[in-house]
C-alpha positions in Angstrom: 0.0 0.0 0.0 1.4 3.2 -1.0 2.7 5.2 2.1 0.3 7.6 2.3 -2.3 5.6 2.3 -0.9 3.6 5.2 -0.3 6.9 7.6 -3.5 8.6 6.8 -5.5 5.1 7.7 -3.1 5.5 11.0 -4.3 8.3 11.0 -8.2 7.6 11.1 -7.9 4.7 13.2 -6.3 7.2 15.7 -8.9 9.2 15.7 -11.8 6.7 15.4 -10.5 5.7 18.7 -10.2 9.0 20.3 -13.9 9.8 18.9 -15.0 6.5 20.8 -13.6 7.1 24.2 -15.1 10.6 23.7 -18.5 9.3 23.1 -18.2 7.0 26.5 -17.1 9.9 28.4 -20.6 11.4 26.6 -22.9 9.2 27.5 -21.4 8.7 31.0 -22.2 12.5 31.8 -19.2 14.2 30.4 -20.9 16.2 27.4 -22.3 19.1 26.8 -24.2 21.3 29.2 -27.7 20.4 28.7 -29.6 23.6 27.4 -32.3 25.2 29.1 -35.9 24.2 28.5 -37.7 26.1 25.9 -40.0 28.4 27.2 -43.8 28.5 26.6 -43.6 31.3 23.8 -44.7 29.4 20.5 -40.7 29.4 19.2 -40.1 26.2 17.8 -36.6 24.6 20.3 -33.8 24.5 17.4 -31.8 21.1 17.3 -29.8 20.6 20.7 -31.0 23.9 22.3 -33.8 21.7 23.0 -34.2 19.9 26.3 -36.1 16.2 25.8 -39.4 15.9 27.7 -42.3 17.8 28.8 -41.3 21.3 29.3 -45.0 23.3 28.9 -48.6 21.7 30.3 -51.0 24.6 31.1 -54.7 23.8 32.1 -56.5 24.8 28.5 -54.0 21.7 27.4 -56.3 18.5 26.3 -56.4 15.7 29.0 -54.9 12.3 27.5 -52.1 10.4 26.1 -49.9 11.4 23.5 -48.4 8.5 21.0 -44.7 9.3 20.1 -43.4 7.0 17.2 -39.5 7.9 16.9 -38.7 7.6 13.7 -35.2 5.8 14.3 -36.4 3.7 16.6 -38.6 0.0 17.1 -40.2 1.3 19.9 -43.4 3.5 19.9 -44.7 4.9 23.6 -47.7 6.6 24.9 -47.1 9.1 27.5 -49.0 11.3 29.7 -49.2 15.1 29.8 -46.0 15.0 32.0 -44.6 12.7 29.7 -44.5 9.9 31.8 -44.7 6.6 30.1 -47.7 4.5 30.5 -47.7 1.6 27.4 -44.6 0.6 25.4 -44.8 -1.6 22.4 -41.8 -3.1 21.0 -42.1 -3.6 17.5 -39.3 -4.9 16.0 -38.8 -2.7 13.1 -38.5 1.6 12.8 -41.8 3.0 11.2 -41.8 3.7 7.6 -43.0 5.9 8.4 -46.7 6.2 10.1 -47.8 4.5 13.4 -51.3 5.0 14.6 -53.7 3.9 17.9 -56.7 2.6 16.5 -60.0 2.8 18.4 -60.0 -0.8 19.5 -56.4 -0.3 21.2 -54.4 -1.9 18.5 -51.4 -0.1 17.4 -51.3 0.2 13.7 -47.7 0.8 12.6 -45.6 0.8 9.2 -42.6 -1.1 8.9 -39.3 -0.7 6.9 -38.0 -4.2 5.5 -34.3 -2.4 5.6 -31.9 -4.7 3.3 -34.7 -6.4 2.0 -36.5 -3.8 0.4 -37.3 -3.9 -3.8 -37.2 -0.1 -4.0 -34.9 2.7 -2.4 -36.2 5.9 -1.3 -38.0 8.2 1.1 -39.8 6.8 3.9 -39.3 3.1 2.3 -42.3 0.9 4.1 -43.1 -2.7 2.6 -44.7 -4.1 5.9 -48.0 -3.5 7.6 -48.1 -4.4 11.9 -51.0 -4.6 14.2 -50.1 -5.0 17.2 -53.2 -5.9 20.4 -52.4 -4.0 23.7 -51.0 -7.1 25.1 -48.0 -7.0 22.4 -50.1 -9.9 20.5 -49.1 -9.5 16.4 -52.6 -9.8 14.9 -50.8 -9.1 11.7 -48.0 -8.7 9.8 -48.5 -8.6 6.4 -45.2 -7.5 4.0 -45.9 -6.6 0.2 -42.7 -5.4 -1.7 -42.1 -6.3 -5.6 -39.9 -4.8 -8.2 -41.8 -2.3 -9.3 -44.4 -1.8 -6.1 -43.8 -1.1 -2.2 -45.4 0.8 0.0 -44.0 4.1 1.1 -45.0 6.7 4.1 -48.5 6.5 4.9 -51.7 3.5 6.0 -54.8 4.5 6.2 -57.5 1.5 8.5 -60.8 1.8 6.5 -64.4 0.8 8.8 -64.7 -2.8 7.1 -61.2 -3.4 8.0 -59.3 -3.7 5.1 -56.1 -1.1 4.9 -55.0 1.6 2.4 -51.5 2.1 1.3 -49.5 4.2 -0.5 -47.2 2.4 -3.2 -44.7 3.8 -5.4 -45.8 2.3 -9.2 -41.9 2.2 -11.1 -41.8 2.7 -14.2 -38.7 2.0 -16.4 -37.9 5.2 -19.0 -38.9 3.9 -21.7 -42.6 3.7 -20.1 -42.0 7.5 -19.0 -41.5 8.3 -22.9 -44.0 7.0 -23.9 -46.2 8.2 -22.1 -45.1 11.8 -22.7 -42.7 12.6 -20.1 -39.8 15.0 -21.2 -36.8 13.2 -21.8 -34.9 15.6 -19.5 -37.4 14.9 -16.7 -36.4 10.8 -16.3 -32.8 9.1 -15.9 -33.4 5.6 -15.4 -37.4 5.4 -14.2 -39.8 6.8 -12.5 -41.5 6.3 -9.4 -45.2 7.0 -10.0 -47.7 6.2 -6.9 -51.0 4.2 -6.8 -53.0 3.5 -4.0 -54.2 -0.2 -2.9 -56.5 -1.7 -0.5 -55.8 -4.8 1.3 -58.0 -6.9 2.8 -56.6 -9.2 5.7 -56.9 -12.6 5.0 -55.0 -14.1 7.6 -52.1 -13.5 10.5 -49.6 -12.3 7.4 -51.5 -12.6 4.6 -53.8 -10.2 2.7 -55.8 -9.5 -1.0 -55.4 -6.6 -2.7 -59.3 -5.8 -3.4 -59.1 -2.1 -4.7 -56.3 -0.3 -6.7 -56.3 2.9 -8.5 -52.9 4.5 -10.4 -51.9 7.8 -11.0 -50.3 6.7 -14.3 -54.0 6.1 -15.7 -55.0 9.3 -15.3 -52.0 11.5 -16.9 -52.3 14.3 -19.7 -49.1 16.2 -21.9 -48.6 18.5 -24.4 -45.2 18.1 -24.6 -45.3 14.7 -28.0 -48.2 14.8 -30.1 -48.0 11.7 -31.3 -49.5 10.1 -28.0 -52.7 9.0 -26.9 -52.6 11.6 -23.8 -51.3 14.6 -25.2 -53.9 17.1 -24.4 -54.4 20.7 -23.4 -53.2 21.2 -19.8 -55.2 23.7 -18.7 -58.9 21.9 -19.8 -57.8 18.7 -17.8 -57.8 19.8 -14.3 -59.1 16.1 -13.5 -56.0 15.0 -14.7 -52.0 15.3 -13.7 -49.3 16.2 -15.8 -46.8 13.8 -16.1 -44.6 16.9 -16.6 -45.1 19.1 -14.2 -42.9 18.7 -10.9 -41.8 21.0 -7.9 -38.7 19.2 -7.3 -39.4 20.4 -3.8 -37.8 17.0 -2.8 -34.8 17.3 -5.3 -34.8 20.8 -3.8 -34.4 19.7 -0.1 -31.9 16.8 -1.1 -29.8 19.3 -2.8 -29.2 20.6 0.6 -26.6 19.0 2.5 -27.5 19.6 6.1 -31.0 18.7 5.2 -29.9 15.6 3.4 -27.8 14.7 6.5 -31.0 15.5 8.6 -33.0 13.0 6.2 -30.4 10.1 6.7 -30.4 10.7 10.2 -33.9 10.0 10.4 -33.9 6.8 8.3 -36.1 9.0 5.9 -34.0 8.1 3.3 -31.9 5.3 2.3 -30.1 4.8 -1.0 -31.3 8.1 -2.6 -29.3 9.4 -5.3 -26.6 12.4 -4.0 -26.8 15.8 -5.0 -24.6 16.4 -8.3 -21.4 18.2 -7.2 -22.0 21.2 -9.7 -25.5 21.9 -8.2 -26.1 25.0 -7.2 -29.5 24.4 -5.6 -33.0 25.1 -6.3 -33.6 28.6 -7.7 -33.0 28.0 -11.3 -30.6 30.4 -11.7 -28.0 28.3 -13.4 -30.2 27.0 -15.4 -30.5 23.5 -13.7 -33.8 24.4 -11.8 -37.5 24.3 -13.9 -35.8 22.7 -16.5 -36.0 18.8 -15.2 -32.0 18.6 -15.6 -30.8 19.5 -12.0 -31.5 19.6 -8.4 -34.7 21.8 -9.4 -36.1 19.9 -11.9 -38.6 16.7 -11.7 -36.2 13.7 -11.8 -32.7 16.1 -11.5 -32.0 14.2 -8.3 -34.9 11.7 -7.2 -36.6 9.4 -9.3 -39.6 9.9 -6.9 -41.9 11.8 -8.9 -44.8 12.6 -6.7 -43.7 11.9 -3.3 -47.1 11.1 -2.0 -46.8 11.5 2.2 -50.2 11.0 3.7 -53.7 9.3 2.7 -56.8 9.6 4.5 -60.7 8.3 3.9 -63.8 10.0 4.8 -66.5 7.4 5.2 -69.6 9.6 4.7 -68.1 10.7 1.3 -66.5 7.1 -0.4 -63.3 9.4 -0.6 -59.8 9.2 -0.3 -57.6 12.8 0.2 -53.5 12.4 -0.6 -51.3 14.6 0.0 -49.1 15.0 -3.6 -45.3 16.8 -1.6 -43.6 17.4 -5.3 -46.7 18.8 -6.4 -47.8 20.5 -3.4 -51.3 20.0 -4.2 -53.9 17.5 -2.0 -56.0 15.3 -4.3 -59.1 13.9 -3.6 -60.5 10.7 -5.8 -63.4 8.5 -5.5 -63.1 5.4 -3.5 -66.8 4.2 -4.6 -65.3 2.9 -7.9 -64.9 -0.7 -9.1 -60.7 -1.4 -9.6 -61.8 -1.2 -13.7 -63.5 1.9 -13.1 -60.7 3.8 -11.2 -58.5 3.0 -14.0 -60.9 5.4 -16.2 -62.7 8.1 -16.3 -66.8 7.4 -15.6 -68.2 5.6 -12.6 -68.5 5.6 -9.2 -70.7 8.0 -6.9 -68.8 11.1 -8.9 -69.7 9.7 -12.1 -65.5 10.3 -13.1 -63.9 6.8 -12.6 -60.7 7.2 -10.8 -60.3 11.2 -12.8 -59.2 13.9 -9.3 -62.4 15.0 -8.1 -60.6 17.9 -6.5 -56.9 19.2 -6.1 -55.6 22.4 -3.8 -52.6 24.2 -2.7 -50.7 24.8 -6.6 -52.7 25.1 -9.5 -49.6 25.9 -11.3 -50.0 22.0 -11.9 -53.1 22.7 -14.0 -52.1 25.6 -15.7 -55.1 27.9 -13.8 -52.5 30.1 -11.7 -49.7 32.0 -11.0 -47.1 31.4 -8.3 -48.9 34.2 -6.5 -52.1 31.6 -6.3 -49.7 28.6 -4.5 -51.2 28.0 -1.1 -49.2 24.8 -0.1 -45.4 24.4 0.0 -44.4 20.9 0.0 -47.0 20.2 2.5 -47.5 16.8 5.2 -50.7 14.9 6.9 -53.4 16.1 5.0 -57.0 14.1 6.4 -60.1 15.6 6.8 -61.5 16.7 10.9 -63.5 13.7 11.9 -66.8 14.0 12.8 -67.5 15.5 16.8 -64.8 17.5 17.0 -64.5 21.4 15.9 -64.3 22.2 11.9 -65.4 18.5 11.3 -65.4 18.1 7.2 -62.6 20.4 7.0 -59.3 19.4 5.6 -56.5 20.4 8.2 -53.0 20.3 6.7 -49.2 20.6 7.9 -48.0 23.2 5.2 -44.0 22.9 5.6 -43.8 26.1 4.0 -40.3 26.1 2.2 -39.6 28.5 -0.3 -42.4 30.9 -0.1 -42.8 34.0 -1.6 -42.3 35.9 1.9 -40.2 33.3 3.2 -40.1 30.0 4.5 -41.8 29.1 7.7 -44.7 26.5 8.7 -48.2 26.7 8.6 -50.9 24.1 10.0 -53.7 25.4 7.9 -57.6 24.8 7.8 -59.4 24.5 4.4 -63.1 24.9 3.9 -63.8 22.2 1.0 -66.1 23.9 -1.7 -68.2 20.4 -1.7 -72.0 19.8 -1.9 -73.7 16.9 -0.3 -73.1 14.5 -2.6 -70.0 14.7 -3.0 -69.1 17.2 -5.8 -66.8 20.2 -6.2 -67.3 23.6 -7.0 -64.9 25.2 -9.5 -65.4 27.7 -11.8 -64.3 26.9 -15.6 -60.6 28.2 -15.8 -60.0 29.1 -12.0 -57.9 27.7 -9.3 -60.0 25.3 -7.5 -61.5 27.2 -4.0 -61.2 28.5 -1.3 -58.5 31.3 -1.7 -57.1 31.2 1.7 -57.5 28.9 4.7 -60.4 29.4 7.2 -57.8 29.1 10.3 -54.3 28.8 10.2 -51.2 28.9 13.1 -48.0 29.7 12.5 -45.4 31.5 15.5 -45.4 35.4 16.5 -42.5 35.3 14.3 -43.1 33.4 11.6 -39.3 31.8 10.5 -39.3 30.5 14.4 -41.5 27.3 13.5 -40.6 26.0 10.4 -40.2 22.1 9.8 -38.7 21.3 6.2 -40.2 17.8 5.9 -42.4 15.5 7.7 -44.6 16.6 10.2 -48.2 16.8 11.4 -51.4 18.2 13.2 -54.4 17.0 15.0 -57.4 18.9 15.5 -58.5 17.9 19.2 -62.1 17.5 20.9 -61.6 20.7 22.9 -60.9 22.7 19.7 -57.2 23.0 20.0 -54.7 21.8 17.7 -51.8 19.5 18.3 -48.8 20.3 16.0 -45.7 18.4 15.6 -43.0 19.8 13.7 -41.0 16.8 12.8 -37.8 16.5 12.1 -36.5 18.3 15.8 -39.1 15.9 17.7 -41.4 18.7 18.6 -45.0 18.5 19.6 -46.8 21.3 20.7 -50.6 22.2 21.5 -52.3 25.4 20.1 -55.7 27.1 21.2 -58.0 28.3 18.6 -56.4 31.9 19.4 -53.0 30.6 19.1 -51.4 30.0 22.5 -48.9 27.3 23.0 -50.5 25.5 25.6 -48.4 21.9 25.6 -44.9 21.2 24.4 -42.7 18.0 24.3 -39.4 17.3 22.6 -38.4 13.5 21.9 -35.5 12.1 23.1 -32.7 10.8 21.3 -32.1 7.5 20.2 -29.7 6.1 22.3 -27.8 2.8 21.3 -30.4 1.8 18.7 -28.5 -0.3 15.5 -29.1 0.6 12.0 -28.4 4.3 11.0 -25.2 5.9 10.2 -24.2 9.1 10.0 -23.9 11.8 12.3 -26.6 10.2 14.3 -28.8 13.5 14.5 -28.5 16.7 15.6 -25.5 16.8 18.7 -25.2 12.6 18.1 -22.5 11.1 16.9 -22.2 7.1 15.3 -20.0 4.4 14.7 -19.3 5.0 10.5 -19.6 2.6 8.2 -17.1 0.1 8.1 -13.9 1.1 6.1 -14.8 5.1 6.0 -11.6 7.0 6.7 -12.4 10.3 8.1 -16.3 10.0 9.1 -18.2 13.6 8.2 -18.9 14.1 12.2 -15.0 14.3 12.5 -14.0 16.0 9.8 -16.7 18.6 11.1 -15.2 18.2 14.8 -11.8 18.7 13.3 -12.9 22.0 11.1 -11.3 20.8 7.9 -11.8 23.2 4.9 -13.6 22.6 1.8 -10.2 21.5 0.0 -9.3 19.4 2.8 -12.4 17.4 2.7 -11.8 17.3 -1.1 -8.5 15.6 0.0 -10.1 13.4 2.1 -12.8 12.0 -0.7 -10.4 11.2 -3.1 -8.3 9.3 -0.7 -11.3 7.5 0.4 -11.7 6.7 -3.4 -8.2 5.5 -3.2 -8.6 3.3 -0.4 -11.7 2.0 -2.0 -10.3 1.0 -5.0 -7.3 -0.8 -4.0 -9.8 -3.0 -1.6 -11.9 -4.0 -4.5 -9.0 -5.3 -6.3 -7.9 -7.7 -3.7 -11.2 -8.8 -2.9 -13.1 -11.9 -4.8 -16.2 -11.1 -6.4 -18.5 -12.6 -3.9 -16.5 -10.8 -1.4 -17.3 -7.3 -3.3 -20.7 -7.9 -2.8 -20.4 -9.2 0.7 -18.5 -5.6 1.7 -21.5 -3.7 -0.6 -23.9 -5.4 2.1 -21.8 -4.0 4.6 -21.7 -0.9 3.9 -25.5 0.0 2.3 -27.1 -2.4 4.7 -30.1 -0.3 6.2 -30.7 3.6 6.0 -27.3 5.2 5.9 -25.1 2.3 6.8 -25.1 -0.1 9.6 -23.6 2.4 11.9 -24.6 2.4 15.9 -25.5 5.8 17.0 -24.4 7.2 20.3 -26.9 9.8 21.4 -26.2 13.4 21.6 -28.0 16.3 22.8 -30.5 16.6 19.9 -33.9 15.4 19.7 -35.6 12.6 18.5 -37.4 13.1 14.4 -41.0 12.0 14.8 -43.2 11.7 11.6 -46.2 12.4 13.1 -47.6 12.2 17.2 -50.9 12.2 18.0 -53.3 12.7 21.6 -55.3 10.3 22.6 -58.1 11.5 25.1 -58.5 10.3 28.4 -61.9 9.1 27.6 -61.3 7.9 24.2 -62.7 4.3 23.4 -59.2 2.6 22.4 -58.2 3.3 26.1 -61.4 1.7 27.7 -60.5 -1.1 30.7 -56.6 -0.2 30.0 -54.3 -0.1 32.1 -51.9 3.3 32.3 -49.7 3.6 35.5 -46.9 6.1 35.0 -43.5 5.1 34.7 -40.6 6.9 33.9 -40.1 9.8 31.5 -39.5 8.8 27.9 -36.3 11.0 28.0 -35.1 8.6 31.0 -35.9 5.5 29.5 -33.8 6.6 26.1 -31.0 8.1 28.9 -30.9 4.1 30.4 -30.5 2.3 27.0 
């Protein structure tokens, strides 16, 4: 090996070590200062500035139990409003990404299959849990395929059988030909359909109901196919040309990228080109589906669809369409051949959008001064009983606004008629202009969440907000006053992530990384140093894969790509815990009937033990 080689891997090794002993002397109580609890004021706690745990619960606060689903972690909780834990369930396997409590007291959770998923991206899912309140597995059904896996979001429907949110692959020569810009596609596309399974057994299910977004698509980019259409007369359809590349956007961002591994949000996603210069289109590499900007630039994940929801009274399904950010609402009523065209069902439409909000810049009937949502999370309609019931209520992330970016959790008042249909008039944005209600902080830029996230409209009329991706759940009156607030813990010990190991955490790098990013960031090293440092690594790399066999090669690959980020161990820092969504379960609430829920300790001390 050539000398260099051999003293900058002395080198590493030498500091791997030192960063080891550091992180016992951490986690035995010789980090950081832990920073002062955030006060009750509305401001969103920034990365470790937060303190873990309850830190606000005045009396207009709603009485119950709040689930909290780490992200990074097998475990989900429900704690009280002192954040005591009363139920633990051990699943087995980190969301991927939604965990709910159903009414009966089942926990309904997403799983990620980890090395054995068929597709690579954001908030990869491919397993289905229901777990009784006695730990019992009443199922645990796993669908993943080539070219179909669920992704994000479940949705339990009142006969039982479950909705999920699959990405639909398509190779590029399916994108061509069904319009889709050559520039906007590398090597597929990840489309999204919606299926409903019906359980047929402890881990087995039938996929009874299916509708796909690439059956209802319309261009007028190639004439010569049977979709090309005019745009702007086809709001009931979705132009397989359009894209935010809010996503792209958001990977193009380093920190945020590191923030999305950290999470487990994203596993093998392609990186960030190097001449990127982010998402503003000013060089050119933005609107035009060739760079971090464009649909495609960066992720094959077209549509990004984050959240599905039903309303029974209706027959309809709401999603929640993050590259588009739109919502879309579609009729459930229809037969699987009628959703794949465009008559039947209640709507009389087939499986056409009955309604879309947030961008009609997707249909051609606005302006970027008529965008309302901004790559927005958890849209569902308020369930009957409860204030605003019928209205949509949405987590609007807010980047890249026109007066900044900052979060919203925003009400909308759907233009719908009894039966089901939506007001629009011919060549306008689908209504309302503006939300009925919204929150955001005093100062606007002090909440904003740049992915994931969610909010809960509660009996009392408040609203339960958690801004994801700092672990921070807060409660709002109808007049805006922080009444609650909770930070999640970090993960502590838990296998399965590399990287930095979130915000103030640190991790055991994959195996065979010279100088891991948390130390080259300890150690300050500039720009061309870290250049130095790549193309060493690149060095190192390649003289190990010419010694190695070929079964070897792919036994290292394994290694080193197992799992989101690597197969690193994360030591826990100061920073908090990503959550993809939390939710409060009241006191008198059905799925808590006959239960048992004596307090034990804080969530933050049970992550502090491990």
């Amino acid at each position: 090996m050539q000398p260099r080689l051999r003293r900058l891997r002395h080198f590493g090794a030498q500091i791997s070590l030192a960063a080891i002993l550091g992180l016992v002397t951490l986690t035995a109580g010789g980090g950081r200062t832990p920073a002062q609890p955030p006060k009750g004021d509305g401001k969103q706690p920034k990365g470790p500035q937060a303190k873990p745990g309850v830190s606000l619960n005045d009396a207009k606060a709603l009485k119950g139990y709040t689930l909290v689903a780490p992200l990074n972690s097998t475990k989900a909780y429900l704690i009280d409003m002192e954040g005591h834990v009363v139920k633990t369930w051990e699943t087995g396997v980190t969301p991927g990404a939604s965990t709910y409590l159903l009414d009966n007291g089942n926990l309904l959770r997403t799983g990620n299959l980890g090395a054995k998923n068929k597709i690579n991206g954001a908030a990869v899912g491919g397993r289905v849990l229901e777990i009784a309140w006695d730990g019992e597995v009443v199922w645990d059904y796993t669908y993943a395929t080539e070219t179909s896996q669920p992704h994000h979001d479940i949705c339990k429907l009142p006969n039982g059988n479950v909705l999920m949110v699959v990405w639909d692959k398509k190779t590029k020569d399916e994108a061509l030909a069904a319009g889709r810009r050559p520039g906007g596609v590398k090597d597929h596309v990840l489309a999204d359909a919606i299926i409903e399974v019906k359980p047929t057994g402890k881990t087995t299910g039938e996929i009874v109901w299916e509708w796909h977004v690439w059956d209802h698509l319309v261009q007028d980019f190639d004439k010569t196919k049977a979709n090309y259409g005019n745009v702007a007369a086809k709001a009931e359809l979705i132009d397989v040309n359009f894209g935010s590349g809010a996503l792209a956007a958001l990977m193009a961002n380093k920190d945020d990228l590191d923030k999305l591994r950290d999470l487990g949000y994203v596993g093998g996603a392609p990186q960030p080109k190097k001449d990127g210069k982010g998402p503003d289109g000013k060089d050119g590499k933005g609107p035009d589906g060739k760079g971090p900007g464009g649909p495609g630039g960066l992720t094959p994940d077209w549509l990004h669809t984050n959240a599905i929801a039903y309303n029974a009274d209706l027959d309809q399904i709401v999603v929640s369409i993050h590259e588009f950010s739109e919502i879309w609402i579609i009729d459930h009523s229809t037969s699987t051949a009628e959703a794949k065209g465009h008559a039947g069902g209640r709507s009389g439409k087939g499986g056409d959008l009955l309604y879309r909000w947030g961008n009609p810049k997707a249909y051609r009937s606005g302006t970027n001064a008529d965008q309302r949502l901004f790559a927005q999370h958890n849209a569902h309609w308020i369930p009957k009983g409860l204030p605003g019931a019928g209205n949509l209520i949405v987590f609007n992330n807010g980047g890249r606004r026109p007066d900044g970016s900052y979060s919203s959790v925003d009400e909308i008042v759907l233009p719908v008629s009894p039966d089901g249909k939506y007001a629009r008039k011919a060549g306008l944005p689908f209504g309302p202009d503006k939300p009925a209600w919204s929150y955001t902080a005093e100062k606007k830029t002090d909440f904003f969440a740049t992915f994931i996230s969610g909010a809960q409209r509660l009996p009392n009329g408040n609203t339960l907000v958690c801004s994801g991706p700092d672990g921070t759940v807060f409660e709002v009156t109808a007049d805006k006053q922080v009444v609650w607030k909770f930070v999640s813990p970090p993960r502590a010990g838990a296998p399965g992530m590399g990287g930095p190991g979130g915000p103030g955490g640190f991790a055991f790098p994959p195996p065979g990384t010279l100088l891991p990013t948390f130390l080259q960031d300890q150690l300050k090293l500039t720009p061309e140093q870290k250049k130095q440092v790549d193309h060493l690594q690149k060095e190192i790399d390649e003289q190990l894969d010419k010694i190695m066999t070929e079964e070897q090669r792919k036994q290292w690959k394994d290694m080193r790509t197992r799992g989101p980020g690597g197969p690193g161990i994360v030591i826990a820092g100061p920073g908090p815990g990503g959550l993809f969504r939390s939710y409060r379960i009241a006191a008198d609430h059905p799925a808590l009937a006959g239960k048992e829920l004596k307090p034990g300790p804080k969530i933050e001390e049970l992550e502090v033990k491990k």
